[in-house]
PDB file of N, CA, C and O in Angstrom, chain B, residues numbered from 101:
ATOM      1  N   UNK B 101    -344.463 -13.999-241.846  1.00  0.00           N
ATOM      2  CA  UNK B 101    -344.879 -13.205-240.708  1.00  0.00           C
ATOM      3  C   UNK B 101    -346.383 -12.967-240.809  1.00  0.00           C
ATOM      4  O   UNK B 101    -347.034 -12.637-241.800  1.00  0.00           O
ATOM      5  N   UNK B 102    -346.811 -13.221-239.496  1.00  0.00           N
ATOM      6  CA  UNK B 102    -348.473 -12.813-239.902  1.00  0.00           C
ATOM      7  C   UNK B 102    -348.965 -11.329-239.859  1.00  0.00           C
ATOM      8  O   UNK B 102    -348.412 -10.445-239.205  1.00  0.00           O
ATOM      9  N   UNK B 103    -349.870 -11.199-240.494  1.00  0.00           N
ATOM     10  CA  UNK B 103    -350.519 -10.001-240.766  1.00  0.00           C
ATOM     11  C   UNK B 103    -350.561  -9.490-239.624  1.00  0.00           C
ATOM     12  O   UNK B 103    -350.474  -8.296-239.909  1.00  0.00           O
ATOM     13  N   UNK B 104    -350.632  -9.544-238.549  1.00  0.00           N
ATOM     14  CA  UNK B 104    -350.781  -8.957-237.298  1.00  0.00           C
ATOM     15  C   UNK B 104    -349.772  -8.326-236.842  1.00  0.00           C
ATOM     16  O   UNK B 104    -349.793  -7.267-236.215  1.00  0.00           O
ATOM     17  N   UNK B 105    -348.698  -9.070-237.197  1.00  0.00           N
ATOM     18  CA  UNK B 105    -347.088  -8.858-236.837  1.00  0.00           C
ATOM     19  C   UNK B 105    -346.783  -7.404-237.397  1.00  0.00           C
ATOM     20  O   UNK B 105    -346.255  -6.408-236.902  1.00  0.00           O
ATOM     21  N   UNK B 106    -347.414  -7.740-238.809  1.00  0.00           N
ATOM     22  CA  UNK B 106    -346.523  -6.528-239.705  1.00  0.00           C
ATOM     23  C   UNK B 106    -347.260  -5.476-239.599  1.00  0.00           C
ATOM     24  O   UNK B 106    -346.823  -4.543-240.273  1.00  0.00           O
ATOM     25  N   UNK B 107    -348.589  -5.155-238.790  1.00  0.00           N
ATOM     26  CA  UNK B 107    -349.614  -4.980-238.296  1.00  0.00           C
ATOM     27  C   UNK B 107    -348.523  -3.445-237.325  1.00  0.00           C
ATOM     28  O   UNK B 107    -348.064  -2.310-237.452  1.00  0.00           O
ATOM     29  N   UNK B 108    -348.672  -4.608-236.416  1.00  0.00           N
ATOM     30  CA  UNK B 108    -348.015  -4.045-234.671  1.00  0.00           C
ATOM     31  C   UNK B 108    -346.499  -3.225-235.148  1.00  0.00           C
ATOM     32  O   UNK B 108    -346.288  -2.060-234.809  1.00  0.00           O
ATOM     33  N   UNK B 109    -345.496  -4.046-235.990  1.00  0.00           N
ATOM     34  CA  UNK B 109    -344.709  -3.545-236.599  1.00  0.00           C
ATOM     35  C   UNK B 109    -344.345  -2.003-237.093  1.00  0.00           C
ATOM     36  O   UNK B 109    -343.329  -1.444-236.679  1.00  0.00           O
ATOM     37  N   UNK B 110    -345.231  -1.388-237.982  1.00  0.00           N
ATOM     38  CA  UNK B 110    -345.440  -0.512-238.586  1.00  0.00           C
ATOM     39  C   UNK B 110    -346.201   0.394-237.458  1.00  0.00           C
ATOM     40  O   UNK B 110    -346.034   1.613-237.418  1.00  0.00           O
ATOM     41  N   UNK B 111    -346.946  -0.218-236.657  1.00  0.00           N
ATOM     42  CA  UNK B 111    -347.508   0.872-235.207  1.00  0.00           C
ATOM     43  C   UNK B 111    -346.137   1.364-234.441  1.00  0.00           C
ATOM     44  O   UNK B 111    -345.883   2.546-234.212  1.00  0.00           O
ATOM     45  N   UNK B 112    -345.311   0.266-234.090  1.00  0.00           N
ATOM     46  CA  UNK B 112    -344.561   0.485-233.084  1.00  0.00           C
ATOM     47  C   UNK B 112    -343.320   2.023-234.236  1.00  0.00           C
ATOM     48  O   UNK B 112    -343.101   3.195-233.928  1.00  0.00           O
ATOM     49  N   UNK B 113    -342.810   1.175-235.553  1.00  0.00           N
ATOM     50  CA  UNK B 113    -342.341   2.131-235.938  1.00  0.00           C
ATOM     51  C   UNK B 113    -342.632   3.692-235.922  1.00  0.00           C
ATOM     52  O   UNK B 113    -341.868   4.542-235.463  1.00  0.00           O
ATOM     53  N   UNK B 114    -343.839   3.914-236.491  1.00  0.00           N
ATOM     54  CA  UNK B 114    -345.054   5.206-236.509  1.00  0.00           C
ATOM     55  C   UNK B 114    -344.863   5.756-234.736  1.00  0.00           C
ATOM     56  O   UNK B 114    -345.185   6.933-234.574  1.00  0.00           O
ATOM     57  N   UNK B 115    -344.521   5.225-233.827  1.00  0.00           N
ATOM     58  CA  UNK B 115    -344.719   5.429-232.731  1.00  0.00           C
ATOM     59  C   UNK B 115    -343.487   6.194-232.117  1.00  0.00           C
ATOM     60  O   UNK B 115    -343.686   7.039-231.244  1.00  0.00           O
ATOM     61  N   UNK B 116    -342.125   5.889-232.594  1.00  0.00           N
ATOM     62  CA  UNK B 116    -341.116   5.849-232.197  1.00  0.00           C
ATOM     63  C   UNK B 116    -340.522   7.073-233.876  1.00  0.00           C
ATOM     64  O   UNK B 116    -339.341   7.405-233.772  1.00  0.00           O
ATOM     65  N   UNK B 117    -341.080   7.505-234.891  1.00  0.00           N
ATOM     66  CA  UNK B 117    -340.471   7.861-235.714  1.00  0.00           C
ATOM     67  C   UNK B 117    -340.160   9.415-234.778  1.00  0.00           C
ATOM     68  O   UNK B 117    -340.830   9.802-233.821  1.00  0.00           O
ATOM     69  N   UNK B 118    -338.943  10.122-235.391  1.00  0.00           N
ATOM     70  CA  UNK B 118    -338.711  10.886-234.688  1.00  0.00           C
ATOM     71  C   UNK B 118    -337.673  11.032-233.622  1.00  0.00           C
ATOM     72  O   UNK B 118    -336.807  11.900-233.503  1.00  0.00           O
ATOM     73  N   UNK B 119    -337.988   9.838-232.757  1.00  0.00           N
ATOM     74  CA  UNK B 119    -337.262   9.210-231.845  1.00  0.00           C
ATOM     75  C   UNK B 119    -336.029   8.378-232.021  1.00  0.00           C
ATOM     76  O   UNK B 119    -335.980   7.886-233.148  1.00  0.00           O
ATOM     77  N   UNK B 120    -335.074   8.089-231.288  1.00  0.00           N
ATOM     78  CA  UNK B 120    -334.486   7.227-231.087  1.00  0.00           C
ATOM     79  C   UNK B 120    -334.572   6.248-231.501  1.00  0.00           C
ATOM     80  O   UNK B 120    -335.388   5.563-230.885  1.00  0.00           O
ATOM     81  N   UNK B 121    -333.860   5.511-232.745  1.00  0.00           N
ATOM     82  CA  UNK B 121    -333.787   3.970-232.881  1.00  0.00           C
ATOM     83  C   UNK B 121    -334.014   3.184-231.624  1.00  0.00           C
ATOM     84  O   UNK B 121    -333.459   3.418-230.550  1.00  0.00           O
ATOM     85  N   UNK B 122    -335.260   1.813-231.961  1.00  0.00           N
ATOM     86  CA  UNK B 122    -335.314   1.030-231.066  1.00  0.00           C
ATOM     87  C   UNK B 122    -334.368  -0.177-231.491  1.00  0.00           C
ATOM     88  O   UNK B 122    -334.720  -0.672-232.562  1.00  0.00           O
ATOM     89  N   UNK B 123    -333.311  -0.739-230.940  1.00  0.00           N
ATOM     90  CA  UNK B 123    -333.115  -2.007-230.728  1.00  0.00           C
ATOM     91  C   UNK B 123    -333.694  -3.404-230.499  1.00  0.00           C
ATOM     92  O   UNK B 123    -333.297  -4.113-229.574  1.00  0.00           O
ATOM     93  N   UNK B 124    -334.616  -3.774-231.337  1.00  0.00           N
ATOM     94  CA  UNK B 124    -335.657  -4.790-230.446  1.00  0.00           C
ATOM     95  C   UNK B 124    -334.761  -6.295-230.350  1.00  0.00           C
ATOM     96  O   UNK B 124    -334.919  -6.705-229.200  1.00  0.00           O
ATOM     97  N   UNK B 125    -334.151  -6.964-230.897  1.00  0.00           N
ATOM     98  CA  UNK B 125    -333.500  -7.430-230.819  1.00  0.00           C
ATOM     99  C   UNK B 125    -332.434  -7.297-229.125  1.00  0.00           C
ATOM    100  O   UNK B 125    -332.633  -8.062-228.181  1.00  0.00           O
ATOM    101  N   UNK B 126    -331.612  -6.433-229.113  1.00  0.00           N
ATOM    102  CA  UNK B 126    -331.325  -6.042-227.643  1.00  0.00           C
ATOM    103  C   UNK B 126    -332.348  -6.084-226.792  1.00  0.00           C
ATOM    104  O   UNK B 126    -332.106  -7.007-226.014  1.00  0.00           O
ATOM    105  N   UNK B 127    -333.430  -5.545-226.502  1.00  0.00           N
ATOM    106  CA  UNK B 127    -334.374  -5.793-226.114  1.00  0.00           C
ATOM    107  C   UNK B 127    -335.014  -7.110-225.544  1.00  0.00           C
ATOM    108  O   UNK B 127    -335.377  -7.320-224.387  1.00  0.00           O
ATOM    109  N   UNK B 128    -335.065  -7.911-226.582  1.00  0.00           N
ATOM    110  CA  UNK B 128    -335.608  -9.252-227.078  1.00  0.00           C
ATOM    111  C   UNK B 128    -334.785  -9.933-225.692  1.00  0.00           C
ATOM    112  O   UNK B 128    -335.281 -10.464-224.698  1.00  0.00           O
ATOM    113  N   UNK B 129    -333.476  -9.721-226.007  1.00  0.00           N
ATOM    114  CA  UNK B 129    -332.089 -10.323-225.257  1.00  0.00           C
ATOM    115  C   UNK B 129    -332.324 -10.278-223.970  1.00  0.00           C
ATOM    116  O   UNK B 129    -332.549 -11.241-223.236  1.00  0.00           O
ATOM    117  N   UNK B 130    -332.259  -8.874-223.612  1.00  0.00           N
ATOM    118  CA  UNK B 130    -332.770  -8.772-222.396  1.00  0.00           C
ATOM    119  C   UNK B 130    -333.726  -8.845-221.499  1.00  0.00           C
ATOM    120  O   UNK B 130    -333.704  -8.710-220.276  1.00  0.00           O
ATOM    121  N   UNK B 131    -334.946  -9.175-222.580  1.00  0.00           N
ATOM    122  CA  UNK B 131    -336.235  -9.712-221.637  1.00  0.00           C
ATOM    123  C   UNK B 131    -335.495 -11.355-221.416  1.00  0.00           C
ATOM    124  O   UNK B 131    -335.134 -11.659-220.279  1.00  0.00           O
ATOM    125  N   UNK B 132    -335.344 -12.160-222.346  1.00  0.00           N
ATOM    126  CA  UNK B 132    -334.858 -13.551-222.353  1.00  0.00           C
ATOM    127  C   UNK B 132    -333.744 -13.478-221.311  1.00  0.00           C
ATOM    128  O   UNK B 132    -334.078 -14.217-220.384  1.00  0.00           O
ATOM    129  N   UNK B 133    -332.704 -12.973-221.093  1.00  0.00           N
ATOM    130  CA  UNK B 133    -331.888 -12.869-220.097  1.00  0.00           C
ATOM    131  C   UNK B 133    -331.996 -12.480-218.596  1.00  0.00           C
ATOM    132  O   UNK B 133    -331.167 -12.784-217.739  1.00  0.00           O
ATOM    133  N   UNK B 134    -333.406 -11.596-218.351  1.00  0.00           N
ATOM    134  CA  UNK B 134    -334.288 -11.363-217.180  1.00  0.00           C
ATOM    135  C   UNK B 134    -334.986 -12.535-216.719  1.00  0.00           C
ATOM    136  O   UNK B 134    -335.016 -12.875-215.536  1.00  0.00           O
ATOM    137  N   UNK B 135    -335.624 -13.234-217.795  1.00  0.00           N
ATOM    138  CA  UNK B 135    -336.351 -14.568-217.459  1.00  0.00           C
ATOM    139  C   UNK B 135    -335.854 -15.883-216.916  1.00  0.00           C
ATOM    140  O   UNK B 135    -336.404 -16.728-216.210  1.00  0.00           O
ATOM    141  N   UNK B 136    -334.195 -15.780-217.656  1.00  0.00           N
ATOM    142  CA  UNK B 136    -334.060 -17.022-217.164  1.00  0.00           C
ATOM    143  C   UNK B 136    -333.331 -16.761-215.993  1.00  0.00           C
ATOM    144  O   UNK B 136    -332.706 -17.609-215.356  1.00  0.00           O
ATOM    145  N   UNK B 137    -333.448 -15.315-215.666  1.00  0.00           N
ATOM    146  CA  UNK B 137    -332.601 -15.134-214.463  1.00  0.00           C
ATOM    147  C   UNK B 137    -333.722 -15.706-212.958  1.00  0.00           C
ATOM    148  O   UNK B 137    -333.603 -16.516-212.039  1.00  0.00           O
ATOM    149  N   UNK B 138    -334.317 -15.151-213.223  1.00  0.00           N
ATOM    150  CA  UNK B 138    -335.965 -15.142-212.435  1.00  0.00           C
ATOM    151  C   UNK B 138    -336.100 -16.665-212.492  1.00  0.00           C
ATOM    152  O   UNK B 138    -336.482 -17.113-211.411  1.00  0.00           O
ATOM    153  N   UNK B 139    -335.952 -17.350-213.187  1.00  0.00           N
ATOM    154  CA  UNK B 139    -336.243 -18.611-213.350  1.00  0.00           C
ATOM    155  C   UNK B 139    -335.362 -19.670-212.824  1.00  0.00           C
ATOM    156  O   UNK B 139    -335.716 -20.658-212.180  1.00  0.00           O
ATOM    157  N   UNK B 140    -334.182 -19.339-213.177  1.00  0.00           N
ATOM    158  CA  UNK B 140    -332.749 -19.887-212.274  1.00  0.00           C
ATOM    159  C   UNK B 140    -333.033 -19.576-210.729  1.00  0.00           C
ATOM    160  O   UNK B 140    -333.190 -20.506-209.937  1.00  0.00           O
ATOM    161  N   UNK B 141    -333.112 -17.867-210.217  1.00  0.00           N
ATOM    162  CA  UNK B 141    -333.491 -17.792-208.729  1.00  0.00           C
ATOM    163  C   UNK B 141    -334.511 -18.814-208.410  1.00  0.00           C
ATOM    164  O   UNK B 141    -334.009 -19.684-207.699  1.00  0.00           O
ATOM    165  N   UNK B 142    -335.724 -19.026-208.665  1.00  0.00           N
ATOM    166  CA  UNK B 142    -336.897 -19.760-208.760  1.00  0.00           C
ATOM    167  C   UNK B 142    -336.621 -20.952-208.210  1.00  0.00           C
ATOM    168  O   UNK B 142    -336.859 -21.283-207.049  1.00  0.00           O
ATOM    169  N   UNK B 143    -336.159 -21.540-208.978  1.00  0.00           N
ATOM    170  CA  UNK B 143    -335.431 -23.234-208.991  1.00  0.00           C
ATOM    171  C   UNK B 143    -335.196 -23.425-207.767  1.00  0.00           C
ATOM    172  O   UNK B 143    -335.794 -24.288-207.125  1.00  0.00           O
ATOM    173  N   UNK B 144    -334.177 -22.552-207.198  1.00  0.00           N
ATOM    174  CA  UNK B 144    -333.985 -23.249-205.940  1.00  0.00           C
ATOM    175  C   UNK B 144    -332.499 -24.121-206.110  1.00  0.00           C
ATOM    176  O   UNK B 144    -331.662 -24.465-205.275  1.00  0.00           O
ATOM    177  N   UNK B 145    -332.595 -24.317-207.690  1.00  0.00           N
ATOM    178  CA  UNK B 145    -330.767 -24.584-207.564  1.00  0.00           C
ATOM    179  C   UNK B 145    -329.640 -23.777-207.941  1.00  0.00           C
ATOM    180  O   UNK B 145    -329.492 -22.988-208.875  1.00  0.00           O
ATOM    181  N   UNK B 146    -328.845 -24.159-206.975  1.00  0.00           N
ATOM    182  CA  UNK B 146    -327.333 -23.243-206.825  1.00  0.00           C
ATOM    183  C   UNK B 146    -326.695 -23.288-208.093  1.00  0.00           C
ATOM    184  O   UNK B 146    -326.476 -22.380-208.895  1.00  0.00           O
ATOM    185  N   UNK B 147    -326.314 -25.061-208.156  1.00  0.00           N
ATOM    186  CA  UNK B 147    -325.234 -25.003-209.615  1.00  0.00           C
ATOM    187  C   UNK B 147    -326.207 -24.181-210.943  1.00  0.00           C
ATOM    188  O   UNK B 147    -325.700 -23.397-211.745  1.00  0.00           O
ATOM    189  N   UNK B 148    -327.444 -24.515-210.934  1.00  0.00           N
ATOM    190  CA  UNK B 148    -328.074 -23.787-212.204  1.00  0.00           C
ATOM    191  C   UNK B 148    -328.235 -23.031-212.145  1.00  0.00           C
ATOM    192  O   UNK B 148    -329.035 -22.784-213.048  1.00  0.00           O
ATOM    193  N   UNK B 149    -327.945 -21.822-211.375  1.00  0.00           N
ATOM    194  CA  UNK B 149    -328.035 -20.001-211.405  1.00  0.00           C
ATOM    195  C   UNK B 149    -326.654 -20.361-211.432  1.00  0.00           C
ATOM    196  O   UNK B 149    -326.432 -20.772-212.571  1.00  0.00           O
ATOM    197  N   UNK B 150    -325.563 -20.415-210.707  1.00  0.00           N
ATOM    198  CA  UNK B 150    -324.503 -20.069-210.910  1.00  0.00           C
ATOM    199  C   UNK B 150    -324.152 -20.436-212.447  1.00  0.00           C
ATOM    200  O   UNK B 150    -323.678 -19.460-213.027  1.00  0.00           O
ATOM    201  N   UNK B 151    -324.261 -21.581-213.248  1.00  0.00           N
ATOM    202  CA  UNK B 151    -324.380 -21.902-214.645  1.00  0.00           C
ATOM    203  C   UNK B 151    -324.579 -20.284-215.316  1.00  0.00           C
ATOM    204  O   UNK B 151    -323.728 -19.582-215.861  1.00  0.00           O
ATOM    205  N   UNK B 152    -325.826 -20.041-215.089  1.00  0.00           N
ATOM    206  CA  UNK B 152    -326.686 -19.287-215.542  1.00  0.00           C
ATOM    207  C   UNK B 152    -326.081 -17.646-215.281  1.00  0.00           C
ATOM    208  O   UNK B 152    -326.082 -16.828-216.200  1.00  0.00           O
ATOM    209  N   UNK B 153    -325.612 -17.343-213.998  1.00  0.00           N
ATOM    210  CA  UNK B 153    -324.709 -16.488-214.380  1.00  0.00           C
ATOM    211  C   UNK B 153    -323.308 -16.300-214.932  1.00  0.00           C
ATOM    212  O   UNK B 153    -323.039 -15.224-215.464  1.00  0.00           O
ATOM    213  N   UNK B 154    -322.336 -17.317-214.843  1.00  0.00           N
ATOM    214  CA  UNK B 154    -321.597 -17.328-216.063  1.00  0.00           C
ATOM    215  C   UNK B 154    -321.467 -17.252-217.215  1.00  0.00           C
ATOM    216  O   UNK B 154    -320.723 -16.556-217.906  1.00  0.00           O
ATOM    217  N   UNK B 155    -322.701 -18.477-217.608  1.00  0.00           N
ATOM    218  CA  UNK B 155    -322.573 -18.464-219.431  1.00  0.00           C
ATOM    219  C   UNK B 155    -323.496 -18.013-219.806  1.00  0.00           C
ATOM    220  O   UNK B 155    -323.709 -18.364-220.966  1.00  0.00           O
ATOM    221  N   UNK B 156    -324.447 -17.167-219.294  1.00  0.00           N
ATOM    222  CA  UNK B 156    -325.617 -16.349-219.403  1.00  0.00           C
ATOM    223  C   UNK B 156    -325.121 -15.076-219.744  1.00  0.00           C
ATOM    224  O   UNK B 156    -324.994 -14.664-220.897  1.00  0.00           O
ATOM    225  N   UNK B 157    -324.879 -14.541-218.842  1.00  0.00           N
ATOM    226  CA  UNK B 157    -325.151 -13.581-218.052  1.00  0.00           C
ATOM    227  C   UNK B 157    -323.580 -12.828-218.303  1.00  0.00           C
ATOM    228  O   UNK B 157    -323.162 -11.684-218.485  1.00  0.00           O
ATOM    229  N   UNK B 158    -322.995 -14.245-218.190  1.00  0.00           N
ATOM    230  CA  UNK B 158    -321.218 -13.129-218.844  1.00  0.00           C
ATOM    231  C   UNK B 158    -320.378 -12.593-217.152  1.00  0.00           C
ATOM    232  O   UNK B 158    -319.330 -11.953-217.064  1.00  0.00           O
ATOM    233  N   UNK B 159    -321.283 -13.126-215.930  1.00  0.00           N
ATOM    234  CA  UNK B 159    -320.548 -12.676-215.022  1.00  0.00           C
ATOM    235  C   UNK B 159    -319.203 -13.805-214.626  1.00  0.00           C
ATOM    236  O   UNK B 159    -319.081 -14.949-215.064  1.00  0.00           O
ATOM    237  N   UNK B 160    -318.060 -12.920-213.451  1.00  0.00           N
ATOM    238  CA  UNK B 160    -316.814 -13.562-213.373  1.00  0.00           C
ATOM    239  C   UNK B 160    -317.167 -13.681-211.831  1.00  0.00           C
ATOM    240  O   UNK B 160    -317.598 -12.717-211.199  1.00  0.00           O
ATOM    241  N   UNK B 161    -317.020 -14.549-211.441  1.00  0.00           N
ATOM    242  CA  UNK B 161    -316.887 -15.024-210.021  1.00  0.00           C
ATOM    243  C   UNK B 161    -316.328 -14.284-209.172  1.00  0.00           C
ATOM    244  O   UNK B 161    -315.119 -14.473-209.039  1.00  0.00           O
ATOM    245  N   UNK B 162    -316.809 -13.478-208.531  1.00  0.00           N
ATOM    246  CA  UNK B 162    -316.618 -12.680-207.198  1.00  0.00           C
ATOM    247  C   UNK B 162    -316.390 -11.214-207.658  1.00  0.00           C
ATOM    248  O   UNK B 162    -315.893 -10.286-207.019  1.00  0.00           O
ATOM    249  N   UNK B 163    -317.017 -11.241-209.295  1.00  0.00           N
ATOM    250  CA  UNK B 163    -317.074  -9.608-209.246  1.00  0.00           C
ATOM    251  C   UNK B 163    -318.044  -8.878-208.493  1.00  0.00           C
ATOM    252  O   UNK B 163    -318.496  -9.405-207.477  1.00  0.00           O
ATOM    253  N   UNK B 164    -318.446  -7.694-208.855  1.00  0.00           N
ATOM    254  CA  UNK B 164    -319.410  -7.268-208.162  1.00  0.00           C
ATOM    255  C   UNK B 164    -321.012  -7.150-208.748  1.00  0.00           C
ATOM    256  O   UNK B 164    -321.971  -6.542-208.274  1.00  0.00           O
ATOM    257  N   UNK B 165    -320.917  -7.834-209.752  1.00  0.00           N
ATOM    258  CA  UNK B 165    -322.811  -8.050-210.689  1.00  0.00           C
ATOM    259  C   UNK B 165    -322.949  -9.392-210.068  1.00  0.00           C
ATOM    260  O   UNK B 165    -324.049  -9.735-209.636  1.00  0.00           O
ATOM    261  N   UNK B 166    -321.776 -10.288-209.979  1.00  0.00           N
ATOM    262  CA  UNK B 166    -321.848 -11.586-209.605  1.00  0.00           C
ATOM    263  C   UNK B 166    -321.789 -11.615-208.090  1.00  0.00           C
ATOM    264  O   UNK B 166    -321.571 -12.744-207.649  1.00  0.00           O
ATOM    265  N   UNK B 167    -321.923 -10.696-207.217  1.00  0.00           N
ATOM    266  CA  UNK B 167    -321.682 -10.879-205.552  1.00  0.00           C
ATOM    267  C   UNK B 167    -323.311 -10.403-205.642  1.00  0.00           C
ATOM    268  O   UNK B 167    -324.180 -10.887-204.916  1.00  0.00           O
ATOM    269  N   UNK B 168    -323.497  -9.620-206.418  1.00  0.00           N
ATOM    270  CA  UNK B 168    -325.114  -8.874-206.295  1.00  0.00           C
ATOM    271  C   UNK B 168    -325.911  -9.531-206.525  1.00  0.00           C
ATOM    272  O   UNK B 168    -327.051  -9.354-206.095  1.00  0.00           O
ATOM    273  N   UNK B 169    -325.518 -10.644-207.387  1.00  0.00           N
ATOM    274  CA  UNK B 169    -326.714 -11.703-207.924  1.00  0.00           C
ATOM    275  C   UNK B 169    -326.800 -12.651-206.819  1.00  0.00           C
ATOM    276  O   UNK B 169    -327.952 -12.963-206.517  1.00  0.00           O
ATOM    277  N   UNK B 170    -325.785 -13.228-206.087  1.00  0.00           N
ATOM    278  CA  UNK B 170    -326.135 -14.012-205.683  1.00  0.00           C
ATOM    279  C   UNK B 170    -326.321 -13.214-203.958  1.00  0.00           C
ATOM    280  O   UNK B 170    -326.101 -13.875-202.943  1.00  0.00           O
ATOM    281  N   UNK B 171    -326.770 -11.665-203.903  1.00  0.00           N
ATOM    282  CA  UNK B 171    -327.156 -11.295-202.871  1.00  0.00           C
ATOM    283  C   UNK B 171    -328.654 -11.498-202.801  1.00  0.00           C
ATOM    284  O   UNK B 171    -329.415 -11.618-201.840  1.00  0.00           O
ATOM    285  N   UNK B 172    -328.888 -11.502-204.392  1.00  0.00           N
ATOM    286  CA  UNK B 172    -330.235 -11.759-204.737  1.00  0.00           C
ATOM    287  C   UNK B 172    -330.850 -13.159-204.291  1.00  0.00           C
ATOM    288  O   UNK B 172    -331.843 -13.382-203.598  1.00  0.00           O
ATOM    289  N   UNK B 173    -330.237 -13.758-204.708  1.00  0.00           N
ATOM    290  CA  UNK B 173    -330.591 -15.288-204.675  1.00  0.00           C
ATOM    291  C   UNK B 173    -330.882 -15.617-203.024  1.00  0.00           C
ATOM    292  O   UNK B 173    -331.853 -16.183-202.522  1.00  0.00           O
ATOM    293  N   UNK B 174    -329.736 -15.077-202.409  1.00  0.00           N
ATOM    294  CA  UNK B 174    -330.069 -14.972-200.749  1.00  0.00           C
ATOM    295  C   UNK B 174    -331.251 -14.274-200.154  1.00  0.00           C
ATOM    296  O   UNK B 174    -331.807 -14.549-199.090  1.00  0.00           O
ATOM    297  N   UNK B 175    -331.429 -13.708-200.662  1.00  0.00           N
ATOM    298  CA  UNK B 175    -332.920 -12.187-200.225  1.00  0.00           C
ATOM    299  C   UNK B 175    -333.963 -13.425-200.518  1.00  0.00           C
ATOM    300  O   UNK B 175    -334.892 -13.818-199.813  1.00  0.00           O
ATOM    301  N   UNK B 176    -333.610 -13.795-201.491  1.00  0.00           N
ATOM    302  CA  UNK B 176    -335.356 -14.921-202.205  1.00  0.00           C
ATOM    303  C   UNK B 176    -335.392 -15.709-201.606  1.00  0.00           C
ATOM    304  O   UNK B 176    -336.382 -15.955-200.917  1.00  0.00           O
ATOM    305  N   UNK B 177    -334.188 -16.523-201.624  1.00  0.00           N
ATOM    306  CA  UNK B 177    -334.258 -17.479-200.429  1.00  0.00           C
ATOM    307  C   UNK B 177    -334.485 -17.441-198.804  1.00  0.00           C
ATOM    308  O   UNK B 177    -335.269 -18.238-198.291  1.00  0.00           O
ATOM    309  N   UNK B 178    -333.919 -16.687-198.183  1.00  0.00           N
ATOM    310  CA  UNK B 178    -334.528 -15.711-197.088  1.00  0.00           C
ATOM    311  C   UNK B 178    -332.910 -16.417-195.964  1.00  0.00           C
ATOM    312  O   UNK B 178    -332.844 -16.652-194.758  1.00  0.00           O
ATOM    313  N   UNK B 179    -331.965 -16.536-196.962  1.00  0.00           N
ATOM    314  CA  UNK B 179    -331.003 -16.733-196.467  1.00  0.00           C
ATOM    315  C   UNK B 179    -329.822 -15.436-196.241  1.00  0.00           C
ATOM    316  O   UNK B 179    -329.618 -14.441-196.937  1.00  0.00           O
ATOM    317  N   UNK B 180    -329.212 -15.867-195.074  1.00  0.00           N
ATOM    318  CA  UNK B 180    -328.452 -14.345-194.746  1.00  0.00           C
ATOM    319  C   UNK B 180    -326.925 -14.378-195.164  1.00  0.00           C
ATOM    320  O   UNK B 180    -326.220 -13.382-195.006  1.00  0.00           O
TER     321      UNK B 180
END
């Protein structure tokens, strides 16, 4: 790890002592799981967001995270 790391590390700890355990890891997950969501909408393809919310994302076809996502995908697209 570079010196910088263990650097920022020990700030962020010092920052948060007191506080609430951070999860960065969870965290981590969920920036990576925001991105490729953003990135799937992006594309412009259907089968690869829908991919992407299944084995991503953990959604079931016609629940309601999965009707919302792809309300999303419609809004971006500027489809009704």
């Amino acid at each position: 790890m570079p010196k910088d790391d263990d650097i920022e590390k020990v700030r962020a700890e010092e920052e948060r002592r007191g506080k609430r355990p951070l999860d960065l890891e969870a965290k981590r997950r969920a920036l990576l799981i925001r991105k490729k969501f953003y990135e799937a909408i992006r594309s412009g393809n259907r089968k690869q967001f829908e991919e992407m919310l299944i084995h991503d994302l953990g959604q079931t076809p016609g629940s309601e995270a999965h009707v919302r996502s792809w309300n999303a995908w419609k809004e971006y697209h500027g489809e009704k």
